[in-house]
C-alpha positions as CSV (number, residue, x, y, z in Angstrom):
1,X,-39.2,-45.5,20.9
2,X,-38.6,-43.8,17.4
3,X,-42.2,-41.5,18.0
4,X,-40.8,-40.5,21.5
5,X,-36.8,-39.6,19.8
6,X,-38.6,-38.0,17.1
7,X,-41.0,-36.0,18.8
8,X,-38.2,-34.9,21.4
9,X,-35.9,-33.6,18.7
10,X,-38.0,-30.9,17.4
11,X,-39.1,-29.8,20.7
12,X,-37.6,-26.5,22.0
13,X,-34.3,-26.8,23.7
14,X,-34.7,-25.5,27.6
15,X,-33.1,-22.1,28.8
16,X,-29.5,-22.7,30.5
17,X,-30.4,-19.5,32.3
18,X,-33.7,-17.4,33.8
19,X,-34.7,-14.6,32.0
20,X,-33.4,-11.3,33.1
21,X,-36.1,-8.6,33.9
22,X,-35.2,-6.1,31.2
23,X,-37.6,-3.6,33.0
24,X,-34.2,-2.9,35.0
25,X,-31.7,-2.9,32.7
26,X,-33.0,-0.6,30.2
27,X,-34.3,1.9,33.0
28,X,-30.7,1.2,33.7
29,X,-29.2,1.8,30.0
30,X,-31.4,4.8,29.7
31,X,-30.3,6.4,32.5
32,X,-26.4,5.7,31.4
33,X,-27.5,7.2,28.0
34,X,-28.9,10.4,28.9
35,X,-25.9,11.1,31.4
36,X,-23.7,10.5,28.8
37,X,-25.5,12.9,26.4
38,X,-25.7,15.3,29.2
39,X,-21.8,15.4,29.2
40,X,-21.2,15.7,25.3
41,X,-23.6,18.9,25.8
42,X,-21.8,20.2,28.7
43,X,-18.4,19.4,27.3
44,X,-19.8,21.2,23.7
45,X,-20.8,24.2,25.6
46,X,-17.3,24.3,27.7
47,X,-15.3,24.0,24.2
48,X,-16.7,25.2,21.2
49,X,-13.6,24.7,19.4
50,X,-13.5,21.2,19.8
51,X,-16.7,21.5,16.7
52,X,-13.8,23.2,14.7
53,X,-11.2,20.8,15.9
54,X,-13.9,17.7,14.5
55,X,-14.5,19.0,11.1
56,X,-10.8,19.6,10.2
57,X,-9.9,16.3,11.2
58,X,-12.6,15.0,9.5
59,X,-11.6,16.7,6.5
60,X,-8.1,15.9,6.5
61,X,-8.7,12.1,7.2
62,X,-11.4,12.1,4.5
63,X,-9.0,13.6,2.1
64,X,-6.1,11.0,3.1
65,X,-9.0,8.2,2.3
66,X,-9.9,9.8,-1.0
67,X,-6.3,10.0,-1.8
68,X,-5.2,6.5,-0.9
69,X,-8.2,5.2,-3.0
70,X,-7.4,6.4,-5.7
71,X,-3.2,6.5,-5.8
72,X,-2.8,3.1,-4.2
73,X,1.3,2.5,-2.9
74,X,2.3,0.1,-4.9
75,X,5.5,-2.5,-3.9
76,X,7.9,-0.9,-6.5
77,X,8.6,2.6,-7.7
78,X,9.6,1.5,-10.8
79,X,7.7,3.5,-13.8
80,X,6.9,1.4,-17.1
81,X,9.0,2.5,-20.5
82,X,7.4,2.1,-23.9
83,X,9.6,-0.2,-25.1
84,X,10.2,1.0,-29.3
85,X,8.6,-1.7,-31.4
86,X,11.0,-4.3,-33.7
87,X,14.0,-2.5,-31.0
88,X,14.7,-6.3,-29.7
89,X,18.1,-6.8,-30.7
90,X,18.0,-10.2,-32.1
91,X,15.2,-8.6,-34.5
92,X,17.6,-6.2,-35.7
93,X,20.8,-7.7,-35.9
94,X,22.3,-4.5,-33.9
95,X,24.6,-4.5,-31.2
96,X,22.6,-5.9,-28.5
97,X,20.7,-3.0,-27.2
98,X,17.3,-2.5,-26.5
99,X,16.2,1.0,-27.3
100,X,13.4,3.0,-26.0
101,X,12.0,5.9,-27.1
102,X,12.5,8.9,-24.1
103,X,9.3,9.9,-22.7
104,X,7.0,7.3,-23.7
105,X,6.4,9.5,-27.0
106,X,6.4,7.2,-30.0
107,X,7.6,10.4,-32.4
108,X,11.0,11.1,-30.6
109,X,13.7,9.1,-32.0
110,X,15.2,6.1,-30.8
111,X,17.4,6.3,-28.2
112,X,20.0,2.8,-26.7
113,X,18.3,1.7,-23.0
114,X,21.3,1.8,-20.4
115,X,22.9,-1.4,-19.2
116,X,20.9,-4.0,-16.9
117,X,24.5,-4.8,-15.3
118,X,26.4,-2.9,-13.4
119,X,29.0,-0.4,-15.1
120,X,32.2,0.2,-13.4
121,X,33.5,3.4,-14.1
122,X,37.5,3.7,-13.5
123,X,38.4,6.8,-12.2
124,X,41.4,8.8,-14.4
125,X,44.5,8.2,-12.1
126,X,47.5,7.8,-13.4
127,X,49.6,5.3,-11.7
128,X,53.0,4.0,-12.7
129,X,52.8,0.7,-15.3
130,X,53.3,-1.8,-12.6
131,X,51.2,-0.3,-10.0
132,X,48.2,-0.6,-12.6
133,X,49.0,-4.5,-14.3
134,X,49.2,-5.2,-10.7
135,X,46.0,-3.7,-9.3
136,X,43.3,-3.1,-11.9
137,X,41.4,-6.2,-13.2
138,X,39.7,-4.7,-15.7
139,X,39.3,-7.2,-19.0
140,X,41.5,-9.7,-17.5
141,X,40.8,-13.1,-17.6
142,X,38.1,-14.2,-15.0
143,X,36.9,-10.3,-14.0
């Protein structure tokens, strides 16, 4: 029993189906092949232009590859700052600034990095004294 399984599982499996005659099917696929080149040629001949048309699409999608290899979009816009080195304010014992030195050049001086919280900036109005205790809540307790 273990000769027979054994000499049955290396045999070749059947075909599920019959062999199709491939005489047919590539006089078939020939044919299809030649009528279709026959219609680029005729089509080439009716509109030249279209040869134009190709290489300046080609072009222009071959320069929007190039381009998209090389400057890859990236998720944020944001551009890096050279940070100035021993600026970190607990370093220095400054007022709590980081500075940076404009332009990325390490030679320019020193200049303070703006805020990382929002600034407010209060318009110049000039309201009567009660008006103003009443409405702004700037430095108040809990603003």
């Amino acid at each position: 029993m273990a000769s027979m399984l054994a000499r049955n599982a290396f045999r070749a499996a059947p075909r599920l189906r019959a062999p199709v005659q491939r005489r047919f099917i590539s006089e078939a696929a020939a044919a299809d092949r030649q009528a279709s080149k026959d219609a680029l040629k005729a089509g080439a001949k009716r509109d030249p232009e279209l040869y134009i048309l190709l290489a300046i699409m080609s072009g222009a999608f071959g320069l929007a590859g190039w381009y998209f290899a090389s400057n890859p979009t990236s998720s944020s816009s944001e551009r890096s700052v050279y940070k100035a080195p021993g600026s970190e304010p607990w370093n220095e014992g400054g007022s709590g600034k980081y500075q940076y030195h404009p332009g990325g050049d390490p030679n320019a001086p020193k200049k303070d990095a703006p805020s990382a919280l929002n600034v407010v900036i209060l318009p110049n109005v000039t309201l009567p004294k009660e008006l103003h205790d009443q409405y702004n809540k700037w430095g108040k307790d809990g603003y």
